[in-house]
One Martini backbone bead per residue (centre of mass of N, CA, C, O) as a GRO file, in nm:
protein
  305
    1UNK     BB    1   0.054   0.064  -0.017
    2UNK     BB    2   0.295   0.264  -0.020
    3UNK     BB    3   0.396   0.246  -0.263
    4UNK     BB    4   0.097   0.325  -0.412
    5UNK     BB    5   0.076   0.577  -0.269
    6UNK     BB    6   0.344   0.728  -0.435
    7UNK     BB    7   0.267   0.699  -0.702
    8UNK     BB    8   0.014   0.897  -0.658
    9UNK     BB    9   0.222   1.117  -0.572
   10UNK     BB   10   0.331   1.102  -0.892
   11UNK     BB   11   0.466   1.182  -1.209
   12UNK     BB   12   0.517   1.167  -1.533
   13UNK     BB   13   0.688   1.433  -1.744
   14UNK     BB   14   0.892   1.427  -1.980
   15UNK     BB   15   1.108   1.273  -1.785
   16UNK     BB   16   0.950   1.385  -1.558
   17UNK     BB   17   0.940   1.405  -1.207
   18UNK     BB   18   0.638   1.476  -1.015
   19UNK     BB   19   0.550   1.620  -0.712
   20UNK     BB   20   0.225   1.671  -0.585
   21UNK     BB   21   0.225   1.618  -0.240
   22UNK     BB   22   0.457   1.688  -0.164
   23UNK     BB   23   0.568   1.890   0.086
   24UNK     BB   24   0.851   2.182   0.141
   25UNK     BB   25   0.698   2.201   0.401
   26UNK     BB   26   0.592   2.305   0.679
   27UNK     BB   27   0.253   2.331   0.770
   28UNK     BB   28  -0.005   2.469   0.920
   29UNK     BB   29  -0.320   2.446   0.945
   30UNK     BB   30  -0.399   2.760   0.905
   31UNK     BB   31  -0.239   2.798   0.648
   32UNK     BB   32  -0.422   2.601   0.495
   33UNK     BB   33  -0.704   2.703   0.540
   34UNK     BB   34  -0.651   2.985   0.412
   35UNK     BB   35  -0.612   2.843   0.140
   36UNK     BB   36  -0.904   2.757   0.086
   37UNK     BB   37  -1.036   3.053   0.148
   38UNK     BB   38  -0.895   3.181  -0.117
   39UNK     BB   39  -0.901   2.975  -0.376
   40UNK     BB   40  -0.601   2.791  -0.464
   41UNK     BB   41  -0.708   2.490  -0.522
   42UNK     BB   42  -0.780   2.520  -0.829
   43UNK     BB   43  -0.518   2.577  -0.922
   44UNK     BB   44  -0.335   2.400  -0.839
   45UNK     BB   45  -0.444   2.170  -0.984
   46UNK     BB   46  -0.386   2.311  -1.247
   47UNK     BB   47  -0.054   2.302  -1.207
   48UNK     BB   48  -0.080   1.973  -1.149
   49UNK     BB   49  -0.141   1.935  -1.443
   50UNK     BB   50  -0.002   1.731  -1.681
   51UNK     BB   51  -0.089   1.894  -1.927
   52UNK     BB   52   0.012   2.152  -1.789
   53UNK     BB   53   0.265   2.122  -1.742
   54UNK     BB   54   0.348   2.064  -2.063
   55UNK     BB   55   0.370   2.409  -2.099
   56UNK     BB   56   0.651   2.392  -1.932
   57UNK     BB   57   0.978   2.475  -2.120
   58UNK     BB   58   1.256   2.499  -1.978
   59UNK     BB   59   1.629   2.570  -1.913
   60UNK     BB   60   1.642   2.415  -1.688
   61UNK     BB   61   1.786   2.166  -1.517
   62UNK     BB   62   1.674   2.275  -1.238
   63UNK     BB   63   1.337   2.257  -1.045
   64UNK     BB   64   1.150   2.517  -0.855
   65UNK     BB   65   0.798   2.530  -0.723
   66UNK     BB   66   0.641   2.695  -0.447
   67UNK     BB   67   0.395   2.733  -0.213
   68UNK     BB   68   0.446   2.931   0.046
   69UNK     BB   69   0.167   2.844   0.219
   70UNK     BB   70   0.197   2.514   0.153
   71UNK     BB   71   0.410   2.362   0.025
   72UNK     BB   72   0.358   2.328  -0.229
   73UNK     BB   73   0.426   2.161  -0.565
   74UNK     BB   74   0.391   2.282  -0.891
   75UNK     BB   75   0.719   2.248  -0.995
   76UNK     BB   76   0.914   1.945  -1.077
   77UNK     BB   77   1.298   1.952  -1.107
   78UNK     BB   78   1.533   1.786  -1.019
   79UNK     BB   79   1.490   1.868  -0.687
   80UNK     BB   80   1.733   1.636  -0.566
   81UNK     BB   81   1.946   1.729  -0.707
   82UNK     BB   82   2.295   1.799  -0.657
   83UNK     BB   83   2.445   2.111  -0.706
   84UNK     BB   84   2.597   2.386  -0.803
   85UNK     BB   85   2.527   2.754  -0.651
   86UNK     BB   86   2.749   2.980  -0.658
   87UNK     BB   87   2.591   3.281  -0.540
   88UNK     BB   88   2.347   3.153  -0.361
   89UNK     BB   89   2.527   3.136  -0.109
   90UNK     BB   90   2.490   3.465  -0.023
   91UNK     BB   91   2.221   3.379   0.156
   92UNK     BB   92   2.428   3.223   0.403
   93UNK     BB   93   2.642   3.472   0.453
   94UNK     BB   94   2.414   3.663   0.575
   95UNK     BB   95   2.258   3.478   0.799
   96UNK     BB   96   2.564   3.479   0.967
   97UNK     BB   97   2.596   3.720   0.987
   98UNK     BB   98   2.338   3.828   1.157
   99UNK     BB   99   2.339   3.620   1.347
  100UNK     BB  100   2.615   3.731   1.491
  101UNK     BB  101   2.555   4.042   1.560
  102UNK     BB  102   2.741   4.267   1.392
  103UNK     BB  103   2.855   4.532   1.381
  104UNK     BB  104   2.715   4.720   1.068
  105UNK     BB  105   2.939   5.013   1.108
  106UNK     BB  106   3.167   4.866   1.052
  107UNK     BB  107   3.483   4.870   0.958
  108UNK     BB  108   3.628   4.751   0.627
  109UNK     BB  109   3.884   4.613   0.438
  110UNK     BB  110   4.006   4.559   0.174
  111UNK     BB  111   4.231   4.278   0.047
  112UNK     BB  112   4.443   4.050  -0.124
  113UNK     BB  113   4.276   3.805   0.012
  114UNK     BB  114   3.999   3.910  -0.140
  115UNK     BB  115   4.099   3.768  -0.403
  116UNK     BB  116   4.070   3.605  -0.699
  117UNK     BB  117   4.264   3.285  -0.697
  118UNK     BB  118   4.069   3.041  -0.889
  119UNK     BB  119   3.921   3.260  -1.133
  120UNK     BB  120   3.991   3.596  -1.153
  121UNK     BB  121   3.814   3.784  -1.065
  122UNK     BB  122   3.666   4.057  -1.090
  123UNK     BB  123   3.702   4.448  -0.912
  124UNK     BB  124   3.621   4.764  -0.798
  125UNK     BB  125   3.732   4.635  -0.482
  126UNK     BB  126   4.004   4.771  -0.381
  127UNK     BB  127   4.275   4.751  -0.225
  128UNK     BB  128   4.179   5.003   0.003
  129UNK     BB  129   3.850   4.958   0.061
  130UNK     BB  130   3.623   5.095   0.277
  131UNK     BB  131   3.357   4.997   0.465
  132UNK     BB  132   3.070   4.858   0.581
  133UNK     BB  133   2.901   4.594   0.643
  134UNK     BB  134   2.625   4.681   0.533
  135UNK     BB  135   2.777   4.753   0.243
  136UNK     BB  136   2.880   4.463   0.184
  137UNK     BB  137   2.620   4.329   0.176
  138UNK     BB  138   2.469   4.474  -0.029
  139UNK     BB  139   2.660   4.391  -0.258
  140UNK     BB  140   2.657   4.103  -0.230
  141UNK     BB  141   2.350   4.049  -0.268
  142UNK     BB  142   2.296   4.228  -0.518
  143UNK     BB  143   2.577   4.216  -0.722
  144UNK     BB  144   2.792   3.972  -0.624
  145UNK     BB  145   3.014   4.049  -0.441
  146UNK     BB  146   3.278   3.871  -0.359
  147UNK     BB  147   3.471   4.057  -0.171
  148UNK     BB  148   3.251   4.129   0.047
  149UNK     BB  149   3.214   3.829   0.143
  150UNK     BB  150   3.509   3.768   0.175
  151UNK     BB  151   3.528   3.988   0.403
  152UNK     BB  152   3.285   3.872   0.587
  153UNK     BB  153   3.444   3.659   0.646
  154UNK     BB  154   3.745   3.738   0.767
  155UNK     BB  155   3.557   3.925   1.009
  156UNK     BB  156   3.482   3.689   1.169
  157UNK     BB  157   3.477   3.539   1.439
  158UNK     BB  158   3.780   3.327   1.355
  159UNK     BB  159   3.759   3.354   1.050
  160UNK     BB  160   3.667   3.137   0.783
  161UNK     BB  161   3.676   2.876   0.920
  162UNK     BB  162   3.417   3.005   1.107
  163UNK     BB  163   3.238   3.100   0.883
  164UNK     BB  164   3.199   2.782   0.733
  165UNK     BB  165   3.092   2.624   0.988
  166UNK     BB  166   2.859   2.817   1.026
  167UNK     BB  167   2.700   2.756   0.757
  168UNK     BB  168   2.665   2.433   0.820
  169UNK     BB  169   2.524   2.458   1.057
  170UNK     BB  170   2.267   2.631   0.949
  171UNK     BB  171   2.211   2.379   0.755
  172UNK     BB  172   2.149   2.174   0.994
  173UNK     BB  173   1.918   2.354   1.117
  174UNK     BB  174   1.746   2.369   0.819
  175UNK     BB  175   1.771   2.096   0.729
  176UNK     BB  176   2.030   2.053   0.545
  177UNK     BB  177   2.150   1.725   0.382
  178UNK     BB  178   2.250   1.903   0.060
  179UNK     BB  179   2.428   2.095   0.203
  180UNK     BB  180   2.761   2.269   0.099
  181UNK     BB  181   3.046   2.445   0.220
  182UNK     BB  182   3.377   2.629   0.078
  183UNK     BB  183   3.241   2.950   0.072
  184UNK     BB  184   3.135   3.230   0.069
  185UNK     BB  185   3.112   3.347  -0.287
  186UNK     BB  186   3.055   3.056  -0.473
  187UNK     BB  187   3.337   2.986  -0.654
  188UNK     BB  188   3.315   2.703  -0.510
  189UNK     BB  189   3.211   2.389  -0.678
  190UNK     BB  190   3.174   2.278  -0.362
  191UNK     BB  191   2.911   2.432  -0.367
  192UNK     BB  192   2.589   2.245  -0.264
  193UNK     BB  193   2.252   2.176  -0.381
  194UNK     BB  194   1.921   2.186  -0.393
  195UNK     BB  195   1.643   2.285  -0.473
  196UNK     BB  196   1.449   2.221  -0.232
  197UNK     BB  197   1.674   2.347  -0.015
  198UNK     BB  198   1.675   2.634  -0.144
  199UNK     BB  199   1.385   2.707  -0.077
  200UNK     BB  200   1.422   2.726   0.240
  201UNK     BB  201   1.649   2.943   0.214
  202UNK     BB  202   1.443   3.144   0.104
  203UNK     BB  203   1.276   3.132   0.351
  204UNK     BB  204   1.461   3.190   0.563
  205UNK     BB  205   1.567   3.483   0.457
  206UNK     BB  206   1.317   3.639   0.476
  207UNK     BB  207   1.349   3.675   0.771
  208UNK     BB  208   1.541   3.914   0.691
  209UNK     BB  209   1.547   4.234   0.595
  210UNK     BB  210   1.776   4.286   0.478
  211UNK     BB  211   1.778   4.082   0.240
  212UNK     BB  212   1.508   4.164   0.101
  213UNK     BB  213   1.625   4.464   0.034
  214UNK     BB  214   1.954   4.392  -0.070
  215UNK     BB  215   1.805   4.204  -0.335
  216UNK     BB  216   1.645   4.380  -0.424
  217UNK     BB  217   1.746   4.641  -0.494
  218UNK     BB  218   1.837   4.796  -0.816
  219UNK     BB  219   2.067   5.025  -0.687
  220UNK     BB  220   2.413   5.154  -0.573
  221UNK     BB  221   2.537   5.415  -0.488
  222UNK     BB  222   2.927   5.391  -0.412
  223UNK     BB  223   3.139   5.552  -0.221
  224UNK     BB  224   3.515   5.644  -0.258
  225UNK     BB  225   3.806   5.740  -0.209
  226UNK     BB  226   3.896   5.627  -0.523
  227UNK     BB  227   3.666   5.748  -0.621
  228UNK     BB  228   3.525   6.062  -0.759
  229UNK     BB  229   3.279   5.851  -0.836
  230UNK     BB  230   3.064   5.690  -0.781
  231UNK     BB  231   2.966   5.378  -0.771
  232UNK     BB  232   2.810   5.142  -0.941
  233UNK     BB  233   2.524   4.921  -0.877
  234UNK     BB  234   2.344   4.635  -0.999
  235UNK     BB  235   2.130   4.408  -1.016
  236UNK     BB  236   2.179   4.102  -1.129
  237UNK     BB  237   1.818   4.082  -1.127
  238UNK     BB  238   1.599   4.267  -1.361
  239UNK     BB  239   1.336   4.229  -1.246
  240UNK     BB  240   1.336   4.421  -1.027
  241UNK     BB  241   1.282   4.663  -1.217
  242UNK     BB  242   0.997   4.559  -1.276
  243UNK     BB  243   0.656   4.596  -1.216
  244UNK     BB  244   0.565   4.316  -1.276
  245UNK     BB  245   0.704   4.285  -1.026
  246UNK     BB  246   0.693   4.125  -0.697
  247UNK     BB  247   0.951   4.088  -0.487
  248UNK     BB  248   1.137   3.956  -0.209
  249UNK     BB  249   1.340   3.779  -0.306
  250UNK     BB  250   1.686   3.739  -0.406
  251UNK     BB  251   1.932   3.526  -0.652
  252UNK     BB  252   2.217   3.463  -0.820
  253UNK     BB  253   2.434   3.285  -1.029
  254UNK     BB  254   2.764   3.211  -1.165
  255UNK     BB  255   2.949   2.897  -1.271
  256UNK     BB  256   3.014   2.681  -1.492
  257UNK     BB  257   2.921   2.449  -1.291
  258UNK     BB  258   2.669   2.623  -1.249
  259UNK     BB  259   2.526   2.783  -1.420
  260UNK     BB  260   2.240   2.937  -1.430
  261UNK     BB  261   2.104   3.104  -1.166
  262UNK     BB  262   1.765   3.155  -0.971
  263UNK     BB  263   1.639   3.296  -0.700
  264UNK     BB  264   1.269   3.327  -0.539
  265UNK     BB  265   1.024   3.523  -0.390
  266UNK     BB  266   0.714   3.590  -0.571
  267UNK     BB  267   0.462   3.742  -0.633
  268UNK     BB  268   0.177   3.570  -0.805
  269UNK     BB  269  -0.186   3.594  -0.865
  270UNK     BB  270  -0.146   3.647  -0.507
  271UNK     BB  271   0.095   3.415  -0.481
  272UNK     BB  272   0.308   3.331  -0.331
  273UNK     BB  273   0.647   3.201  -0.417
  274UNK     BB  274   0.913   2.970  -0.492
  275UNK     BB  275   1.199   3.026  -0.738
  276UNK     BB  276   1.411   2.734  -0.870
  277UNK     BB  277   1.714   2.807  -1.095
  278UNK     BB  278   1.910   2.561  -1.236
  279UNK     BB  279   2.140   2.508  -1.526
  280UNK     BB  280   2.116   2.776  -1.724
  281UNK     BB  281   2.177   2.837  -2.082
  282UNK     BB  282   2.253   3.203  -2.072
  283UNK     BB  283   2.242   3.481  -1.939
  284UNK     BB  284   1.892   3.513  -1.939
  285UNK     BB  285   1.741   3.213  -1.869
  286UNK     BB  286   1.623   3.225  -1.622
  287UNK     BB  287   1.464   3.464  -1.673
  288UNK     BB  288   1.269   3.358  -1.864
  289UNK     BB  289   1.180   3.106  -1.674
  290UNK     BB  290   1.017   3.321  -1.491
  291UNK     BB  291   0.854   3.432  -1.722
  292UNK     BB  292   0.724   3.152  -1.755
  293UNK     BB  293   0.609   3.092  -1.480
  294UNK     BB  294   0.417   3.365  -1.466
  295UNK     BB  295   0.238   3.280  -1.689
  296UNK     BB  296   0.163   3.005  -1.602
  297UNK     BB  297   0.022   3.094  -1.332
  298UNK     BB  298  -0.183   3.333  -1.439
  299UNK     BB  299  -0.347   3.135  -1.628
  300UNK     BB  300  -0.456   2.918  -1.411
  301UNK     BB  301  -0.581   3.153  -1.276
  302UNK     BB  302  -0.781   3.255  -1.469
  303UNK     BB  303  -0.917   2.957  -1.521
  304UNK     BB  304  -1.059   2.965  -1.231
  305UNK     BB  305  -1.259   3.215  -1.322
   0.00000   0.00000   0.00000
């Protein structure tokens, strides 16, 4: 019976499996029953059928699309595989930045230890610029500013190997036992999670007021000693600029190992959604797949009407 069970929970839909009842949260009864007073659950319907299923054609290798309130999975592609995920790492960067509850008017000076030395990426971040740790952050997580998030491990009490270990801490606290760091700034291919795993990261992420600001943020005049006029920074993420989005967390990531990643939480057609897309190719296949899915459920919005 137990086979029979999990059987029905499950259709395979173009050689990938969909999970239709497991949810990736645990939520309580009475957010449950407010979503089903909310008239939900006939969208939800339509957006887990299968013939609905395959009018969506993305070009992530892993994706997750999972409604907020209620942890039911919308859309699941190999999303319990172990992948790469470049510098989505730095939403776990900040949550234990934060969570060390460290002064964030502190000046830090970038060095030439935060410069990347595995794979040679550039910065305008150049050694003997300080900023506060909250201008760090900033950068690190709208603009994915590697310099700033390697300095925020540098500077954390115990300097970096006590910052990757609080990470790992971290992520065995929010349960994900496929989620696994060895640096702050994602440059690492062995910083490595499942899409399942990713969407939980967004969900605890919301919970922390800067996270949500400096990830959404569309762009920050940042002044510097070292230049005449501030330096221009803008979100790695261009969605953010759009009005017909509505976005409370972001986050994108790239290096060849982890392909294009991008991860959201974002108000679709007056549902929370958490929205998880890695290893997709070509600078804004993401982004692409993130629009194909805003309209994929806005679609069957409209159908439940």
């Amino acid at each position: 019976m137990r086979l029979i069970d999990k059987l029905l929970r499950s259709v395979l839909v173009g050689g990938v499996l969909i999970a239709l009842a497991a949810p990736v949260f645990a939520v309580n009864r009475h957010s449950a029953a407010d979503a089903k007073l909310a008239s939900t659950v006939p969208v939800t319907e339509i957006l887990q059928d299968p013939a609905y299923q395959r009018r969506l054609d993305l070009k992530s290798s892993y994706a997750l699309v999972v409604d907020e309130s209620t942890g039911a999975r919308l859309y699941s592609k190999n999303a319990a595989a172990r992948t790469p995920i470049a510098s989505l790492t730095k939403l776990m960067t900040a949550m234990v930045v934060l969570d060390a509850k460290l002064p964030m008017d502190t000046s830090i000076t970038i060095t030439k230890d935060d410069y990347d030395r595995l794979r040679g990426t550039s910065s305008r971040l150049q050694a003997g610029v300080t900023l506060t740790r909250r201008e760090m952050l900033h950068l690190a997580l709208m603009s994915s500013e590697n310099r700033a998030a390697s300095a925020l491990a540098r500077t954390y009490p115990g300097g970096r190997s006590a910052f990757i270990a609080a990470m790992n801490r971290k992520a065995r606290a929010l349960g994900l036992s496929q989620t696994h760091y060895e640096d702050s700034t994602g440059l690492n291919g062995h910083n490595v999670s499942t899409a399942e795993e990713l969407a939980k990261i967004v969900r605890a992420a919301h919970g922390y007021a800067l996270i949500k600001e400096f990830t959404t943020c569309p762009s920050r005049q940042q002044p510097t000693k070292y230049s005449a006029h501030p330096l221009e920074y803008k979100n790695t993420n261009p969605l953010v600029r759009k009005s017909e989005w509505d976005i409370a967390v972001s986050k994108t990531g790239y290096i060849n190992e982890a392909g294009r990643c991008l991860v959201m939480k974002a108000r679709i057609a007056g549902r929370a959604v958490i929205i998880v897309l890695l290893n997709s190719q070509g600078k804004y296949s993401g982004v692409g797949d993130a629009t194909r899915i805003k309209k994929w459920i806005e679609d069957a919005s409209r159908k439940a009407t």
